[in-house]
KEBA-555918 format. One record per residue: x, y, z of N, C-alpha, C in turn; residue number from 1. Coordinates in pm, whole numbers, plus 50000, padded with zeros to 5 digits. Atoms other than C-alpha are relative to their C-alpha. Layout:
{{X Y Z} {X Y Z} {X Y Z} NUM}
...
***
This chain:
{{50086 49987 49882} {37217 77268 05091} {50077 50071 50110} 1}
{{49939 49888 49890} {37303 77555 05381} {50005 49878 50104} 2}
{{49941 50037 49932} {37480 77423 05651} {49889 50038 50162} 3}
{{50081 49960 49920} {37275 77453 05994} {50042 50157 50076} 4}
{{49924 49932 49983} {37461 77722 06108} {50012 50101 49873} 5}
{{49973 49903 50096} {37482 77913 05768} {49844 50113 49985} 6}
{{50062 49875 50038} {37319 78251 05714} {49967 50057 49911} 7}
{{50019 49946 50148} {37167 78434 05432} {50113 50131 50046} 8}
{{49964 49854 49984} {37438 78700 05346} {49950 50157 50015} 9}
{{50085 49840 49993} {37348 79094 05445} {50088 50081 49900} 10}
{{49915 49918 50039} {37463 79374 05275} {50003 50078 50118} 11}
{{49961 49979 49939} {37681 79556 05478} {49883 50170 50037} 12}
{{50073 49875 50002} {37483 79882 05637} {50053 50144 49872} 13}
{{49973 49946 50090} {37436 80122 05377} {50016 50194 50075} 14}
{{50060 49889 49965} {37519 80515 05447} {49881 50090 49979} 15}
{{50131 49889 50018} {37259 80805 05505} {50053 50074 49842} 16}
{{49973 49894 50110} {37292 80908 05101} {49898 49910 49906} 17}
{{50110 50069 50055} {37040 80844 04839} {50086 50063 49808} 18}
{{49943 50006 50140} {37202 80843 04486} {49864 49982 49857} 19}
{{50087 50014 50140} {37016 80969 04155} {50069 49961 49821} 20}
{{49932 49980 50141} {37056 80936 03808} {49960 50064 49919} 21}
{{50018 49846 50033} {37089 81207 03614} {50050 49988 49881} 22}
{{49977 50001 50156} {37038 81228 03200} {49934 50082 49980} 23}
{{50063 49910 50028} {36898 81415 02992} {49843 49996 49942} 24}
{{50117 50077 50055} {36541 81233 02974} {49918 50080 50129} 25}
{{50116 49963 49883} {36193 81409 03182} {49996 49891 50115} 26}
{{50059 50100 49911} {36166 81065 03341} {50164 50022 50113} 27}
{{49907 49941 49897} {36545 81167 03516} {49973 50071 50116} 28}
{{50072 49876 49911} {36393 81506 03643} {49905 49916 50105} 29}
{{50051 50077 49866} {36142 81279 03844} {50062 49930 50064} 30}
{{49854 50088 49895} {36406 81036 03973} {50014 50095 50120} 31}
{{49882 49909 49855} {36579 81371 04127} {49889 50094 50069} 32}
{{50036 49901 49858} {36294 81555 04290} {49949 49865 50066} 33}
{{50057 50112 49910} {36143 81215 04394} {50089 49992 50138} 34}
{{49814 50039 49912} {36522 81143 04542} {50003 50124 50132} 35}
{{49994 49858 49924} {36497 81500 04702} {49913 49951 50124} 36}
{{50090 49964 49882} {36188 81415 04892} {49981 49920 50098} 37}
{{49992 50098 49914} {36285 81100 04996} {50119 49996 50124} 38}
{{49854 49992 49935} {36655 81232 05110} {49938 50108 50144} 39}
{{50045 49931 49869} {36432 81495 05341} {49875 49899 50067} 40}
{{50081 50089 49894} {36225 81219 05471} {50103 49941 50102} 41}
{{49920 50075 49898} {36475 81020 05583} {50133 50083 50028} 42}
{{49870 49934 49991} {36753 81267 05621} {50097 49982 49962} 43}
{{49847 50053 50060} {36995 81166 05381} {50029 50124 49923} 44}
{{49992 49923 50120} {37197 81332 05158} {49980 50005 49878} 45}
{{50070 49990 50148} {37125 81388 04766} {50105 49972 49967} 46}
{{49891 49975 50129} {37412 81266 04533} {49945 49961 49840} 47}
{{50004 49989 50133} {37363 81323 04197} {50120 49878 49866} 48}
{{49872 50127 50066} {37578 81063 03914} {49916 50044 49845} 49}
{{50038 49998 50143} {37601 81174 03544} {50090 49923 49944} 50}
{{49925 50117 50052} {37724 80880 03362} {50036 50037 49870} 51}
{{50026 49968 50159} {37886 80993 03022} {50032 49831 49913} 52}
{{49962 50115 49975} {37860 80663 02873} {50111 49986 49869} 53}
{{49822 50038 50069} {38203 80495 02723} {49970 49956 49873} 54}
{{50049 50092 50140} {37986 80272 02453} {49959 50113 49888} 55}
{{50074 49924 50144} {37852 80538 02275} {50105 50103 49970} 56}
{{49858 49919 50057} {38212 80743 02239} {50079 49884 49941} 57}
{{49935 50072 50097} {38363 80425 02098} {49934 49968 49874} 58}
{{50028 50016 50121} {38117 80410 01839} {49977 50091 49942} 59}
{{49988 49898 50056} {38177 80729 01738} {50117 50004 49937} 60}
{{49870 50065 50027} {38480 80599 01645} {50015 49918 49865} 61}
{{50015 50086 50089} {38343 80367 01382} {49974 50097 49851} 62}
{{50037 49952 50132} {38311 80461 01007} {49888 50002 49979} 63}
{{50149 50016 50113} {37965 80365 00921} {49913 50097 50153} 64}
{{50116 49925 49897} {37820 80527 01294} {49966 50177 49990} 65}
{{50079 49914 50007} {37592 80789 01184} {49899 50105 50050} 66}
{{50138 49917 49923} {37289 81055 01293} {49966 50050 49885} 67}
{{50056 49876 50063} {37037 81212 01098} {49957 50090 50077} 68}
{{49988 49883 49970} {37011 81542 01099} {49848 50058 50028} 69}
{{50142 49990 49969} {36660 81650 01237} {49930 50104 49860} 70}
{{50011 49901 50055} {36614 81934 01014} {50021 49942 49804} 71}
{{49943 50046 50140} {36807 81820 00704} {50007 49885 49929} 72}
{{50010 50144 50055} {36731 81447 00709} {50128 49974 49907} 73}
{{49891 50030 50060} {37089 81394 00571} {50117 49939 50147} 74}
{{49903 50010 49887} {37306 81158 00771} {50128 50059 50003} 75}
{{49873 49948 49977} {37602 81259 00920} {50119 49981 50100} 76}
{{49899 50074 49861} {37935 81147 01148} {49951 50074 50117} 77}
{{50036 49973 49884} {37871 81195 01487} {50217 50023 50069} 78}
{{49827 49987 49991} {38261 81310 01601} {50037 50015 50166} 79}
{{49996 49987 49830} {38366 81229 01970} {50050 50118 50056} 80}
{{49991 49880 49956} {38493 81572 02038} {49867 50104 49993} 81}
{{50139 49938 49957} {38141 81707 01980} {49940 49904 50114} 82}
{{50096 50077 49861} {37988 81447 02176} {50053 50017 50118} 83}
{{49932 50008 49878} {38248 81498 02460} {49943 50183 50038} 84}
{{50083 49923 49986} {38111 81861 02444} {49869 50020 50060} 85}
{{50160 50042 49915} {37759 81790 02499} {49999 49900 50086} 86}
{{50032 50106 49863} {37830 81540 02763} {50054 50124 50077} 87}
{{50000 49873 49944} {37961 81875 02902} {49941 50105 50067} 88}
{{50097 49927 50010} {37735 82109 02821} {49835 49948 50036} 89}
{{50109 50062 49935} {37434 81835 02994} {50051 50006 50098} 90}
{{49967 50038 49872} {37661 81767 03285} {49943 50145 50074} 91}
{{50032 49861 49935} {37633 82158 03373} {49847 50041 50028} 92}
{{50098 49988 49955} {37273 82147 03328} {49930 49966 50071} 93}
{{50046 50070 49868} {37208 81883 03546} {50042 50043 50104} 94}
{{49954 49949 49829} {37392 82032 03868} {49943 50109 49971} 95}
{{50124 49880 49938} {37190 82350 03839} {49861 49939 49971} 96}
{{50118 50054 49965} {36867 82147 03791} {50024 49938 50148} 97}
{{49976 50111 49892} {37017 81916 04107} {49994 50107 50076} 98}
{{49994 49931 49910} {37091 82260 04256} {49888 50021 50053} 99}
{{50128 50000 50010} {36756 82392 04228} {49892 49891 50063} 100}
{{50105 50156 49930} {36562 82067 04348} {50066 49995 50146} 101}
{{49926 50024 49853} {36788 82002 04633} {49992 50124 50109} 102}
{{49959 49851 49931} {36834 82376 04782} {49835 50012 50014} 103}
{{50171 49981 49975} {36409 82340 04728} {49959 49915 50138} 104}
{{50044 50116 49933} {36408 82034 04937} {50034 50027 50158} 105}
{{49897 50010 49906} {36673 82160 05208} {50056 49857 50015} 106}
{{49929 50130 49936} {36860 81839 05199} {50179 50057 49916} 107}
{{49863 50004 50000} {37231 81865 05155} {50022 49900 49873} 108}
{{49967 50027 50111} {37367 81774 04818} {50172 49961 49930} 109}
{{49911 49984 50111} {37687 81683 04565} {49959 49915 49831} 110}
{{50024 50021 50082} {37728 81610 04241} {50152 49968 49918} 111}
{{49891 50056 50010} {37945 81385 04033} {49988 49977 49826} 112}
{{50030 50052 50135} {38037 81326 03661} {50120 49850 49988} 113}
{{49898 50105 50064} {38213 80995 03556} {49964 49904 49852} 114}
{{50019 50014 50125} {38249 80804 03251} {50002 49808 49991} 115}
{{50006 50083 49990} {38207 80442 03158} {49839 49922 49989} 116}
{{50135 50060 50063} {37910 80189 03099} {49872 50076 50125} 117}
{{50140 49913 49960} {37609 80338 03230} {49964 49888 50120} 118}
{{50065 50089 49882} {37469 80026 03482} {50103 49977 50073} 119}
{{49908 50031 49918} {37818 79919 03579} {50065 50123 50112} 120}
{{49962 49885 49907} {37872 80272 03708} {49860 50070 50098} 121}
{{50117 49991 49917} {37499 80286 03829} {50032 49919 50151} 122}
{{49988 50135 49945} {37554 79963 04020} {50114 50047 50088} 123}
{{49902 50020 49879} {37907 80049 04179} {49956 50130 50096} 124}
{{50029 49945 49910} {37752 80380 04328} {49879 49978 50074} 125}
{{50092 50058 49927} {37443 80203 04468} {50074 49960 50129} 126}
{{49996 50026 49883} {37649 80050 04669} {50107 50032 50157} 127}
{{50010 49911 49899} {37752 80337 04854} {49904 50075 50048} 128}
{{50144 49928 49983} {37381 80448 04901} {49911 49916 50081} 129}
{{50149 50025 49920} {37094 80391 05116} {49881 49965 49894} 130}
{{50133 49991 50080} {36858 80391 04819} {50089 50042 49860} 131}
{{50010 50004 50119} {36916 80414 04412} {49874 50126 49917} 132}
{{50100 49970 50044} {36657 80649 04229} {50033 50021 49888} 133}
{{49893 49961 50156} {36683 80640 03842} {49829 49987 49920} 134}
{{50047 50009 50100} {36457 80700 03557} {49937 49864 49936} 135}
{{50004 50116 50040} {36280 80419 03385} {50046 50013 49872} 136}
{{49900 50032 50153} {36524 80315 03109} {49957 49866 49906} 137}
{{50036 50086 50045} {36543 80067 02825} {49864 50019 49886} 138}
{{50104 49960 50124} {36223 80199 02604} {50005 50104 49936} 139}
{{49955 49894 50054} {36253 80482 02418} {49829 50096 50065} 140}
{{50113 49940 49934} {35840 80574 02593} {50061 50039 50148} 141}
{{49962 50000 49876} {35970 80549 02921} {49856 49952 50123} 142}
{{50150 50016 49901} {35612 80482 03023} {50022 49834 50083} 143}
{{49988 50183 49983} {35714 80061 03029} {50155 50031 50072} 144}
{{49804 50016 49975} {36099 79979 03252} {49998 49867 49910} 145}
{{49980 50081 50100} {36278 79800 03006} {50121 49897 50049} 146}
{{49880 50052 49998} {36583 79565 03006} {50055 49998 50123} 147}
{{49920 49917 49951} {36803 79801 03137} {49994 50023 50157} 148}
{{50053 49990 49886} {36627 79896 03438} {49971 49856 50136} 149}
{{50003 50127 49910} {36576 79514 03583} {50133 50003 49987} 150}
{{49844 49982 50045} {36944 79462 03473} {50052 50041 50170} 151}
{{49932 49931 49870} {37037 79709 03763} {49924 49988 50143} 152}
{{50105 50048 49930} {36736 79596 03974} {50065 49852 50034} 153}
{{49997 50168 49974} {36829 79224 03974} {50140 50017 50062} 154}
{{49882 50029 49972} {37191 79290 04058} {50053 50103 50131} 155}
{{49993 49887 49864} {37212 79580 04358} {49951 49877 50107} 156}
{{50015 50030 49864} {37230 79499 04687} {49914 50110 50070} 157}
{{50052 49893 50025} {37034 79838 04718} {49847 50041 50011} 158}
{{50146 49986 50039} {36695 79938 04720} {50019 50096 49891} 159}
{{49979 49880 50094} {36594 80117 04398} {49879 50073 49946} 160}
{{50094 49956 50033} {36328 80365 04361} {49997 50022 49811} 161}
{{49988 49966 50158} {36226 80364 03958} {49898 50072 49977} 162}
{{50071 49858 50029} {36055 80700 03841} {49940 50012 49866} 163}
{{50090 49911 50164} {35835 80807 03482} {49981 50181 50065} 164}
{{50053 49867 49993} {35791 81154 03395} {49835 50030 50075} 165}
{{50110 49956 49950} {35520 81353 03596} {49975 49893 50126} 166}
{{50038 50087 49863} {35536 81091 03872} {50026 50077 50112} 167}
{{50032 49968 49823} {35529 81168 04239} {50048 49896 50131} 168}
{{49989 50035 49922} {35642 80983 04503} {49866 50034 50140} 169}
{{50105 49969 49933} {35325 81019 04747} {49923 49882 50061} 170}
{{50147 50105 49924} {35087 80868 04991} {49873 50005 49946} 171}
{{49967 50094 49927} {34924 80666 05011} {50095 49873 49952} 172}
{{49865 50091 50081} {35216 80396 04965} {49933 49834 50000} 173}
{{50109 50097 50039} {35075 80060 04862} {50153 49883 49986} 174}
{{49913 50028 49980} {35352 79749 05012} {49957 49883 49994} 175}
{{49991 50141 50028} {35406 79400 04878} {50062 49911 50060} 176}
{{49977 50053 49826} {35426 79183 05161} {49944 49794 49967} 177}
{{50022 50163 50024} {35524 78768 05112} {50066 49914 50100} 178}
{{49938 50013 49892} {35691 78728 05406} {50204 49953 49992} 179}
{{49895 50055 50082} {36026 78629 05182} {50111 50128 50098} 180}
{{49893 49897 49932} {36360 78860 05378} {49991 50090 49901} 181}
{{50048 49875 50053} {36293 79102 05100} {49889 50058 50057} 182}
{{50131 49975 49965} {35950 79148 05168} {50011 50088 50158} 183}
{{49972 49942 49849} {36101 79190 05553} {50041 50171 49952} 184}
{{49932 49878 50039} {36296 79481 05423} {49892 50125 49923} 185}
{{50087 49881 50025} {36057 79654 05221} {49874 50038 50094} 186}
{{50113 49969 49914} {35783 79642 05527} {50094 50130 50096} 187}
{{49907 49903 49921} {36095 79799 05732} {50018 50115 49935} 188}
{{49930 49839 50069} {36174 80095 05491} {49824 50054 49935} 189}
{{50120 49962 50021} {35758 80118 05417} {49919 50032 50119} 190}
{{50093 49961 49892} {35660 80175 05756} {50092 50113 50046} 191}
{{49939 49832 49976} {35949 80439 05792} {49905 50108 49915} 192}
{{50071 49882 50142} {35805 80623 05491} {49907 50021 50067} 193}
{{50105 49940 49955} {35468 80635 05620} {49985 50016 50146} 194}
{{50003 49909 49899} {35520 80714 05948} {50034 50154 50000} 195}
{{49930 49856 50060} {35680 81038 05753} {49885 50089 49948} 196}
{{50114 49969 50078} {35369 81071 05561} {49889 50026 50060} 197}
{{50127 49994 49867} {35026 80982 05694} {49965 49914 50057} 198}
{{50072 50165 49948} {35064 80662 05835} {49908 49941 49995} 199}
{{50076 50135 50078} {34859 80455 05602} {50082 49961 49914} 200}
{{49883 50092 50116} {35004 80173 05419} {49896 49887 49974} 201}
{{50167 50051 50033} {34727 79996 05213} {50132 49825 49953} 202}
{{49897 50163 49967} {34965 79575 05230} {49862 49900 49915} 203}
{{50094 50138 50072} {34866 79335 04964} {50088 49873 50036} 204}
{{49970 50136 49938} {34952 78990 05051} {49952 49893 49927} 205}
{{49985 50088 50151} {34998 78775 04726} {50002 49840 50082} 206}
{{49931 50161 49946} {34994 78414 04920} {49813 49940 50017} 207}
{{50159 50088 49917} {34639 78139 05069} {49955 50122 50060} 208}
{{50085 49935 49889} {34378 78283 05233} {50054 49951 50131} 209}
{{49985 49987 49863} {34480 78133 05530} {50136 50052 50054} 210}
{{49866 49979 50045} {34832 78207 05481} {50005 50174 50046} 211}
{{50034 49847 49997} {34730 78613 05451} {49925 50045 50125} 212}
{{50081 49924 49872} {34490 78610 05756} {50116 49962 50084} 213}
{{49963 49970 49909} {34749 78496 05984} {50123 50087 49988} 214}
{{49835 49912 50024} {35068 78697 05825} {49924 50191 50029} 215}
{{50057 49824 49928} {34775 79035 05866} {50005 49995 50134} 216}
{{50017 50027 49811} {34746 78892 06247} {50144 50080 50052} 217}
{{49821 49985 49981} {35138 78896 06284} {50052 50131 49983} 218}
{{49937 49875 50062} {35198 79221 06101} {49910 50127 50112} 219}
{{50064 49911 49908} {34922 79436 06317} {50060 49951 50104} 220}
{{49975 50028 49880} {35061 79310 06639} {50197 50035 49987} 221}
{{49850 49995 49962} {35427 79360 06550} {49997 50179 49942} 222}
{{50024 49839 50010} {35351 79710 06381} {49895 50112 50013} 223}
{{50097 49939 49929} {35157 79957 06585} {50002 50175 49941} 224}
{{49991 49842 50038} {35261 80319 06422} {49975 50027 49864} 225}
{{50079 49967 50092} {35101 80307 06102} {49852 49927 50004} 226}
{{50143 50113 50030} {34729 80191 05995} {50021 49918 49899} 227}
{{49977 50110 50074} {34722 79894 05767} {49843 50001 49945} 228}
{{50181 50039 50072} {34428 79833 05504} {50086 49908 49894} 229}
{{49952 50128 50053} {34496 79480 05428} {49907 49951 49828} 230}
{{50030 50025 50085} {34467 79367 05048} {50033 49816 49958} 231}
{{49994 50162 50005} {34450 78944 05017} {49948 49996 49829} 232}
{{50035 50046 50150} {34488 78776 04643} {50076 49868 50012} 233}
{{49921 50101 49995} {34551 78427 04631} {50025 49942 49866} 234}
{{49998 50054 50166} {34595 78385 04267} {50086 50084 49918} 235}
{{49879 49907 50082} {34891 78526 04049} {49930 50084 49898} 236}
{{50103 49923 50122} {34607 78644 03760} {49934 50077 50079} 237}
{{50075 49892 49926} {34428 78847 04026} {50134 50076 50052} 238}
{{49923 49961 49942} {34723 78935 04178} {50110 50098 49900} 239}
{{49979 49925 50135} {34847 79088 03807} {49907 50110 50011} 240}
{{50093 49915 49993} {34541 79216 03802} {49979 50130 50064} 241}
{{50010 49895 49925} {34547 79454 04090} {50104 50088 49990} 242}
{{49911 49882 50057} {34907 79601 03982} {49940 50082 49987} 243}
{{50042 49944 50168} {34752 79695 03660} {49842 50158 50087} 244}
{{50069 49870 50016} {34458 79899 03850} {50060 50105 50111} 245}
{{49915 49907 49944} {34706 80068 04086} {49994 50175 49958} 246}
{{49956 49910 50069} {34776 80341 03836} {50100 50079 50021} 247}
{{49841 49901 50015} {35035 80613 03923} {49980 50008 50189} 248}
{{49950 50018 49824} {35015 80494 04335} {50146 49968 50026} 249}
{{49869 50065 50030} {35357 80429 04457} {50031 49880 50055} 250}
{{49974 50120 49931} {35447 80097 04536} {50102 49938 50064} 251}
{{49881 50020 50005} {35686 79938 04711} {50025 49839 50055} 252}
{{49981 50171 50021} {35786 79529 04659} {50119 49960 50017} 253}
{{49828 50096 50051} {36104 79279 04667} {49996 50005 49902} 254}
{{49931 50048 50098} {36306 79262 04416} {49926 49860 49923} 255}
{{50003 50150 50059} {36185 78880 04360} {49889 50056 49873} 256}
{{50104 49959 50145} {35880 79079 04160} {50044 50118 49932} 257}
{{49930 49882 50088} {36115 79304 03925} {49900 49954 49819} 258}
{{49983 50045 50116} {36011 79101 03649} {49819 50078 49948} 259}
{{50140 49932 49994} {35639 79264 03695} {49966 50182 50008} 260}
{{49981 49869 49983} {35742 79621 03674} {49964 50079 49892} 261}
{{50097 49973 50144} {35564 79677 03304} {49865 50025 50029} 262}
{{50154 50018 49934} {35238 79615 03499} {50005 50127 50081} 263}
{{50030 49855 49936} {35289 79956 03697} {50060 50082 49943} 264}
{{50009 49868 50102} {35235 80292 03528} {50094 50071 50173} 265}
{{49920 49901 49922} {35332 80476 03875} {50200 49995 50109} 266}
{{49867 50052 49975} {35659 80506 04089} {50025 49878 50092} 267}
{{49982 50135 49969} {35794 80177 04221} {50145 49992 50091} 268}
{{49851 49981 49908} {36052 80100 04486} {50010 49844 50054} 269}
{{49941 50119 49962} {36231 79781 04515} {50104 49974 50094} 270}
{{49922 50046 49925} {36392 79591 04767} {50090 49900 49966} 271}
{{49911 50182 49991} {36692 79305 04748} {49966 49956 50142} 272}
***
């Protein structure tokens, strides 16, 4: 039990930089122009992070670790000096895609390669960032975030925008609001956004009816520079429900609902 006097810890202010992740999957490519358009909203910079990962060069290592051959259907060793190649020969393609996107966006850019597990090196540059933007990982569709993707979700201190191919980052932005210090946070970084945009922010409010009319009271009176089109569900099965007919809107929730991130097809932006 907290002490009267004890505080929920903060994370320490994060700098103006918005960190992508960068593979060689379509649902990447949306991450980094998303990342782009969010780094010229809020004026950050773009860093780029190609992770070559460490697990899959030590099991290249192993006797029995294999590939078939697309063509020839005959397996065959996979040899870490080729693979250290094509982690190469991707890294290069990603900084002229990063170039390209970024130099489109005008936002100020670098770009970084390092090596090692893929989340643990996601995770330690989050938290030199303002924001996270990565691919939805973990399925081999990419349409569902898998595992992988909560994984680095549940454990950032970070906000983390998560992207599918052909997504968009766009208004109108649609903000999950429980009054929980997440919830605080994502109203704070959802009323920046759409004051950027077109200042509408369509606020569902998962709690009682009475609960929701006075937290809409509270919220119009404390925020005056966007419009609000209040959405009330007092039931977790309705409140599923309305994800699901979202479709490819972008949303943006606490962390506490990562575990509900299967239920939205479009892009998604979480708060700790």
């Amino acid at each position: 039990m907290n002490s009267p006097g004890a505080r929920e810890e903060q994370a320490e202010p994060a700098p103006k930089r918005i960190v992508v992740a960068l593979d060689a999957s379509s649902h990447s490519l949306a991450a980094l122009r998303a990342a782009a358009e969010l780094a010229a909203q809020l004026q950050a910079e773009l860093h780029g992070l190609f992770v070559e990962d460490a697990n899959l060069l030590r099991l290249c290592e192993l006797p029995f670790f294999q590939e078939v051959g697309l063509f020839s259907a005959r397996p065959r060793r996979i040899e870490s000096q080729a693979l250290e190649r094509q982690f190469r020969a991707l890294a290069r393609s990603l900084r002229e895609q990063m170039a390209r996107v970024a130099e489109a966006a005008h936002v100020p850019w670098t770009f970084r390669v390092t090596r090692g597990s893929v989340a643990d090196e996601l995770l330690a540059a989050a938290e030199e960032a303002q924001l996270l933007s990565l691919g939805r990982l973990g399925q081999g569709s990419g349409k569902r975030a898998g595992s992988a993707t909560e994984f680095i979700v549940r454990r950032t201190r970070r906000p983390v925008l998560v992207m599918s191919r052909h997504e968009q980052f766009r208004p109108p932005l649609t903000l999950v609001y429980t009054g929980s210090p997440a919830s605080e946070r994502a109203l704070e970084l959802a009323v920046r956004l759409a004051e950027r945009m077109d200042k509408q922010l369509h606020l569902v409010l998962p709690m009682p009816q009475a609960d929701a009319e006075q937290a809409s009271i509270q919220l119009r009176q404390r925020i005056r520079s966007v419009e609000f089109h209040v959405i009330r569900v007092d039931d977790s099965d309705r409140f599923a429900q309305l994800l699901q007919t979202l479709g490819r809107r972008a949303v943006i929730m606490p962390a506490e609902y990562a575990e509900l991130l299967p239920l939205l097809n479009g892009p998604v932006l979480l708060t700790p």
